[in-house]
N, C-alpha and C positions, 0 to 999 in steps of 0.2 A: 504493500500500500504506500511506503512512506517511498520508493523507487518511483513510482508510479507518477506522483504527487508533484514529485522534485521532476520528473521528465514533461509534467503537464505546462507545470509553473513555466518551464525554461523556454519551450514553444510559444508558448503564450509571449513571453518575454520578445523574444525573437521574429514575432511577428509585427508587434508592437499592438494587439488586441486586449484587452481591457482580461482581469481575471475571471474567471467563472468557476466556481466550485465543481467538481463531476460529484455526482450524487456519493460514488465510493472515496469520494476524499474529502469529502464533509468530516470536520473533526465531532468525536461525542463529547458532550459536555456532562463533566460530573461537577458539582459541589457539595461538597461538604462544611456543613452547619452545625458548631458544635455549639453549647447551650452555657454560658456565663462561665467558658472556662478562661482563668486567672493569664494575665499576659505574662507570667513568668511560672507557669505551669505547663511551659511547654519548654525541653533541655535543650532546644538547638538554642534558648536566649542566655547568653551568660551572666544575666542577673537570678537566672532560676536558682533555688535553694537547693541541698544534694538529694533530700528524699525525692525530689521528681525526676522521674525516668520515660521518656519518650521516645525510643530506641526509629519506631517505625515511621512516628510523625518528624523525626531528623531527617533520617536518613528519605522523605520525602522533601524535605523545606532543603538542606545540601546538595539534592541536585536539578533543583530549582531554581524559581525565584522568591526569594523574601522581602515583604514588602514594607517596609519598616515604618511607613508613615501609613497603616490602612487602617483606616475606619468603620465605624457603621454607623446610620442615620438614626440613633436611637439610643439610649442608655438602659434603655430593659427589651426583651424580647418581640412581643407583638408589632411596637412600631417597625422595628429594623425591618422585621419577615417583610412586611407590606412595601415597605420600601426595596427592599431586594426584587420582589416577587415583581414589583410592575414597572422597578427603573426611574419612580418618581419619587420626588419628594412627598413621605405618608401624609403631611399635611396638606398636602394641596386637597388631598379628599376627608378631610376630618380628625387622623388619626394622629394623636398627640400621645396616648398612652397606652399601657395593657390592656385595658379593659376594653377603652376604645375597637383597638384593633382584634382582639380577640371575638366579639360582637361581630365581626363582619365584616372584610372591603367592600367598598358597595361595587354591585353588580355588575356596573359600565367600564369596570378599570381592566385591563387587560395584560393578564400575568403571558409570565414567559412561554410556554408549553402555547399556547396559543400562538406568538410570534411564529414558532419555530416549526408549529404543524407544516404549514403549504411548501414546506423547505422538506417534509418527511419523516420528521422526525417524531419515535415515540418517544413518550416520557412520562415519566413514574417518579411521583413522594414516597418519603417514605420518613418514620418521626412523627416527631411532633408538629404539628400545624398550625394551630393558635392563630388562622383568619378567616375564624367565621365557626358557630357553632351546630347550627341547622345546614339539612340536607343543601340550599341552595348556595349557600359556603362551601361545600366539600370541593375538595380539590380536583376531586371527576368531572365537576360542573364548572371547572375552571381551566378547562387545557390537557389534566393530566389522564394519561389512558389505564393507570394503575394508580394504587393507592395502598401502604400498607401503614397503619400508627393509629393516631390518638390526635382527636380533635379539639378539644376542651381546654381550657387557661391552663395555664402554669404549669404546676410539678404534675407530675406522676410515678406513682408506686413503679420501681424496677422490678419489683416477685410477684407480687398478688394483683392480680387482673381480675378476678371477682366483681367487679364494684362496676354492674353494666347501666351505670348513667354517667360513666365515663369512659367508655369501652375501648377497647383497641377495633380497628377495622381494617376489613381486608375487600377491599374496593368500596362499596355503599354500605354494608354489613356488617354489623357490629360482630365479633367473634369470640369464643372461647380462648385462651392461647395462655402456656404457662413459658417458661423460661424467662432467663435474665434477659432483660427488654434492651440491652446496649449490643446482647452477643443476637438476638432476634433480629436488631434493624440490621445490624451486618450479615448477617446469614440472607436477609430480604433482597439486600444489595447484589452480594455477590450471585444473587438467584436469578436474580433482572440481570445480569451484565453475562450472564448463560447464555441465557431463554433471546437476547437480543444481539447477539455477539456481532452477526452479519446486516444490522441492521444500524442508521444511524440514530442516536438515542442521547436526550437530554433526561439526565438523573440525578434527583435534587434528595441528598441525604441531610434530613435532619436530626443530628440525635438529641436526646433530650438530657445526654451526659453533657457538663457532671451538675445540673440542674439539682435544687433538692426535690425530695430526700437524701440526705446521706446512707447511700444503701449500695453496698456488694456483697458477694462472694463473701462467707467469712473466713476461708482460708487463704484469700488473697489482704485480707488489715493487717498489718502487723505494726507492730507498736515502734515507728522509727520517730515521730516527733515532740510523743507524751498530749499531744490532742487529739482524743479520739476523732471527734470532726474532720479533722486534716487528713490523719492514717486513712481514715474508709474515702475520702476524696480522692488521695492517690492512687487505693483499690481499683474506684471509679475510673483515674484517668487511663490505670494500665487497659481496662479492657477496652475504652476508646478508642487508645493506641493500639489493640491488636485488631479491631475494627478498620481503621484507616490503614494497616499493612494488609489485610484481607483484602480487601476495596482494590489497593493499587498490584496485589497479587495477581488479581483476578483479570485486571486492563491487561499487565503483561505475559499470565495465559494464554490469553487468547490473542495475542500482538495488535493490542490495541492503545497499549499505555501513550507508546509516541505521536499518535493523534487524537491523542485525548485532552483538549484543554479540560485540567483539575482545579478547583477553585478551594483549596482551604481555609475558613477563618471560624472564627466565634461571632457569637451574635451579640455580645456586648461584655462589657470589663466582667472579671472576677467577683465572684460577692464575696462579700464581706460576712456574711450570715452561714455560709459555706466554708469563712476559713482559707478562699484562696488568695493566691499571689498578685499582684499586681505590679510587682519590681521591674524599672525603675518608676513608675507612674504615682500621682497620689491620686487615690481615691478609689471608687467601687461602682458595680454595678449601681444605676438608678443616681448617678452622679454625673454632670458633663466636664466633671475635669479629664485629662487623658486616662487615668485608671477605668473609668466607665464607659467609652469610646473609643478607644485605642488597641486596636485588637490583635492575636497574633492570624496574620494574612499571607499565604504564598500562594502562588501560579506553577502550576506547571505544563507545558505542553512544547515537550522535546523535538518535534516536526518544523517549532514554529518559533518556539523562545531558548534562548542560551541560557541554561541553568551555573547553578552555582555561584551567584552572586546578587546584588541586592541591588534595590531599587528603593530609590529615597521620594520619589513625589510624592506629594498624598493624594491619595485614592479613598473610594472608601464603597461599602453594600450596596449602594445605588447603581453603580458603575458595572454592576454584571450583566443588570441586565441590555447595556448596550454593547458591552465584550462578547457577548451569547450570539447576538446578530451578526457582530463583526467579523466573529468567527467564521458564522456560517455562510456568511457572503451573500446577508440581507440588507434589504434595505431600511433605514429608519424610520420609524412611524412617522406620519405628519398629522395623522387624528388625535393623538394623546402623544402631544411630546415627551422625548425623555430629558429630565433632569439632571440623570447619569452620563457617561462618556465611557468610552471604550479606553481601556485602561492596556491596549495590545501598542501603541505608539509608545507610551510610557517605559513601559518594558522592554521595546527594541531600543529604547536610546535616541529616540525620533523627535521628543518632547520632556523638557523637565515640567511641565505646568499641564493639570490638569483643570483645576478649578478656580476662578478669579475667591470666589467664598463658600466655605464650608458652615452650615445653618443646625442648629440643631433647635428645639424647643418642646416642652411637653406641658406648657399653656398653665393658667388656669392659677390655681389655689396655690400651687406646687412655686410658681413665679418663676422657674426654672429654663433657662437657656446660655446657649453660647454663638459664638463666633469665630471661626478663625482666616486669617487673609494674610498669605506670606507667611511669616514666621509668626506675625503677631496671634495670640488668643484672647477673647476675654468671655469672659463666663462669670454666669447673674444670678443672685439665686436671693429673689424678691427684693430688698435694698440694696442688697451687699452686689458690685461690682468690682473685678479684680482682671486683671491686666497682668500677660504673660510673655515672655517673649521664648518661644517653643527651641529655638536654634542653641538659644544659649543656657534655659533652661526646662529641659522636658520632665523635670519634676515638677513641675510648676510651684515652688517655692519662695519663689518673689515678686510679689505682686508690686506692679511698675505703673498701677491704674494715676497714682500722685504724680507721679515724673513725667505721664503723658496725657494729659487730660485732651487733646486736639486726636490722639490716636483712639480713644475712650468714647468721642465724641464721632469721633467720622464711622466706626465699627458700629453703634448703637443706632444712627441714620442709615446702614445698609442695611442692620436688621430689622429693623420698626419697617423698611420697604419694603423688605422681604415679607416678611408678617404681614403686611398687607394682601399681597398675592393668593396670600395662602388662605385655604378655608375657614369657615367657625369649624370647631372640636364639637362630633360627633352626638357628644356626649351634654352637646348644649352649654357646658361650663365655659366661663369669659376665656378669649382669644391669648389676654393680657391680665398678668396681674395686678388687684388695681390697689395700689399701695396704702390706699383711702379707708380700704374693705375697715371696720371695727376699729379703725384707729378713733382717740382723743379728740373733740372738737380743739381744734388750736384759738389760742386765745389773741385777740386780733388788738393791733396798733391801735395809737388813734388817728394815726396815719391814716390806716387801712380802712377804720371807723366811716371816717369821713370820702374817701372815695366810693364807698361801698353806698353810704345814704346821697351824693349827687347824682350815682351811678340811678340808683333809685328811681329820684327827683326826676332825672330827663328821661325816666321810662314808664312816668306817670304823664308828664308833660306831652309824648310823644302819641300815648292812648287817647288822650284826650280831643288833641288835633287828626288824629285819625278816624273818630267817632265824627269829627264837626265833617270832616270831610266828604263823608262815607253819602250816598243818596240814601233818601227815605224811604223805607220798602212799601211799597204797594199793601192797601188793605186785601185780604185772602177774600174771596168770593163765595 
């Protein structure tokens, strides 16, 4: 295939005619989705601590590419998925939080698996799903031609599947099913990339490791950090990690690996409530500092990218789903634009700039948002504004918001315009938080006293010549 590819390309070349995919050189697309695992819970980062061992997710990110600056559109779950899944930003259709988004994309948005149909391609979920929890949510009604997981918010039990008002499902049908649900969704995996070997195929793994519960194997805990939480986390990550060497076993099987663009990342920072890592980053999931957004991200696809080396732009979950097209040698939507950008220029070394500004926000009560442009960040959470400069410091440990109040000021005008664009929250709660909400009536000058009663005066004055103005209505008959 990969001879093939390279003799198509070179013709083409040589003609000077524009590329065309041949249906047998369409790359598969896999990603993989892993569920609030810790940005130094993975051992290719050398701030990871020694009990994490990720033998198989290395030796995938080593001969790769690492993406050091990737992102996600979300600092909990649900938003990010929505925003992966359709290539836009999740706000522009309402979705600011979990709940939000778990409730449901609406109907009109158009996930990936649908792009990549009239291109031939099957494609299969498989995980957790968390958009949308009624039948016309399911992910069959959305693109995909299989389905195997769990629909419903947040955690789920990895042993006990019992409990059928949160079922696992295997296409529209809720099903019986025992086993550890991490070795399940990879057994599902490596069952699709069988059953589909000869055929081109988008497969979108999401597991729902190392999500809580803190639950494995008990003969895989073992006591290396003195916090039970942590030990059974590790548990967790080992078999994600034999999951994700399954996965890429499976492509090179059947000699599919080198035209398979791989997409690994997590769907937002480490939690904190879990115990994992986030070194060097501060912060945690459900936070927009880098701990909560800054995720571990690698590409692979040996046909088409040079591995073993890193790529600094920032990218971020939005951008698949215009890499997905890119790949396949479609064309961009013009019905529902995307927000995202193809993140394949990047990676050849063709572009250091993906995004003029990276937007984040999750509205409301919460008051919670960021921005980042260049190097600069700054990240809001209801009063409190702070100001970072990422290049020099990506801990974000010095908030530089006093030393630059014009940098503070131009960042908070792109996002307030941004925020305009974007939807009301689904969920009907304010766009913005209003700083007002419950606070202290302030006790007013008499400065203030007095503009406020002229202010009055000429808006009595102005009723009054309005009424003199006004014609007399007619007596009713």
């Amino acid at each position: 295939m990969r001879l093939r590819y390279v003799l198509h390309t070179l013709a083409l070349s040589l003609t000077g005619m524009p590329f065309i995919a041949l249906a047998e050189d369409k790359p598969n697309i896999v990603i993989i989705l892993t569920d609030d695992q810790g940005y130094a819970d993975v051992s290719y980062n050398p701030h990871s601590p020694p009990e994490v061992r990720t033998p198989n997710i290395d030796a995938l990110a080593h001969s790769s590419i690492i993406c050091t600056q990737g992102y996600t559109s979300g600092h909990v779950c649900s938003p990010t998925r929505a925003g992966l899944i359709t290539g836009r930003y999740q706000q522009r259709f309402g979705i600011y939080t979990a709940g939000e988004g778990g409730s449901g994309v609406p109907l009109d948005e158009v996930f990936i698996p649908q792009r990549l149909k009239p291109a031939g391609y099957v494609s299969g979920a498989l995980g957790k799903w968390h958009l949308g929890l009624t039948e016309e949510y399911h992910a069959m009604k959305r693109g995909f031609d299989e389905f195997y997981g769990f629909m419903g918010r947040g955690a789920h039990p990895y042993f006990d599947h019992s409990d059928m008002s949160h079922p696992i499902y295997r296409g529209l049908k809720p099903i019986k099913e025992e086993g550890y649900l991490t070795t399940r969704i990879t057994e599902e995996a490596v069952d699709f990339i069988d059953r589909h070997k000869k055929e081109s195929f988008f497969l979108y793994v999401a597991y729902n490791a190392v999500h809580s519960p803190p639950e494995a194997p008990e003969e895989d805990i073992k006591n290396v950090t003195g916090d039970k939480k942590r030990d059974t986390l590790m548990a967790m990550i080992k078999h994600l990690d034999l999951g994700v060497g399954e996965i890429v076993n499976s492509l090179k099987k059947h000699d599919l690996f080198d035209n398979t663009l791989l997409i690994f990342l997590t769907d937002n920072g480490g939690s904190g409530a879990m115990s994992a890592n986030n070194a060097p980053l501060r912060g945690f999931k459900q936070m927009d500092y880098e701990g909560g957004v800054h995720v571990p991200f690698v590409v692979s696809w040996p046909d088409q990218l040079k591995g073993g080396k890193k790529c600094d732009v920032p990218m971020w979950s939005i951008d698949l789903f215009a890499t997905a097209l890119d790949a396949a040698g479609l064309p961009m939507p013009k019905d529902k634009p995307l927000d995202g950008k193809s993140i394949l220029p990047a990676l050849k070394g063709k572009t250091d700039k993906l995004h003029d500004e990276l937007y984040w926000s999750s509205a409301g009560e919460k008051g919670k948002w960021a921005v980042r442009s260049g190097d600069w960040k700054l990240v809001a959470e209801k009063k409190r504004i702070e100001l970072f400069n990422l290049k020099k410091d990506l801990s974000e440990t010095t908030d530089l918001a006093a030393k630059h109040p014009k940098v503070v000021s131009e960042l908070t005008v792109k996002y307030n315009a941004w925020l305009d664009e974007m939807a009301d929250p689904v969920s009907k709660q304010a766009k913005r938080w209003n700083s007002d909400a419950g606070a202290p009536a302030k006790k007013m000058s008499n400065k203030e006293k007095k503009a406020a009663r002229e202010k009055k005066k000429a808006e009595r004055i102005k009723e009054r010549e309005a009424k003199k103005s006004s014609p007399t209505p007619e007596p009713s008959k």
